[in-house]
N, C-alpha and C positions, 0 to 999 in steps of 0.2 A: 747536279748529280753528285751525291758523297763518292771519294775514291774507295780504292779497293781495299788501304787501308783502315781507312774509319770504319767500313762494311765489315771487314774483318776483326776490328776491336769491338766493334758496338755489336755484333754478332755472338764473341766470346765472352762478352758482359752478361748478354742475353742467358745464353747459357749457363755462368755461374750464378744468375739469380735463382734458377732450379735445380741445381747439379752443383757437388764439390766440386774443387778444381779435379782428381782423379775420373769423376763419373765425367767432365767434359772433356777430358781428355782420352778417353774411352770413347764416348760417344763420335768422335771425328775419327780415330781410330777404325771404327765400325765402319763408318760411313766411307774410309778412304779403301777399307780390306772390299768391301763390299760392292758390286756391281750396282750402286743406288743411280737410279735416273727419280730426282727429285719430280719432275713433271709428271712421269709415269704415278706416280705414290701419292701424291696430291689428288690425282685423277680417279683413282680409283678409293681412296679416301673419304671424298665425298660424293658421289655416284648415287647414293640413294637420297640423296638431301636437295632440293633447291636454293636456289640463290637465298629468298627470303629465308627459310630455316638456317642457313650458316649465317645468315647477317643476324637473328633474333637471337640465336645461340651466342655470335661473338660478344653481341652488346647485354646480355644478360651477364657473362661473364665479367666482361668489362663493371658495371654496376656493383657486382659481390665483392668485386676485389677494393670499393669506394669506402 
């Protein structure tokens, strides 16, 4: 198991691959003002999709970006 360091570098890596440093620093910002229960938003996120449709969706993604 990565510690909570590496989780939290490799997490704000993540972030600045699609966000300036400003938009990722906003984005935690949001998330810290924000009553976010990630579980709950995930959940309802994909609620109309099955297992198969998020897994065909991620790996077609994955391929584009090849």
């Amino acid at each position: 198991m990565r510690t909570d360091t590496i989780i939290m570098y490799e997490g704000m890596r993540a972030l600045r691959e699609k966000l300036d440093i400003v938009e990722a620093e906003k984005f935690i910002s949001l998330i810290l003002r924000e009553n976010f229960d990630y579980t709950e938003w995930q959940r309802d996120l994909w609620k109309d999709k099955t297992v198969d449709e998020i897994f065909y969706a991620a790996k077609n993604y994955d391929d584009e970006k090849i």
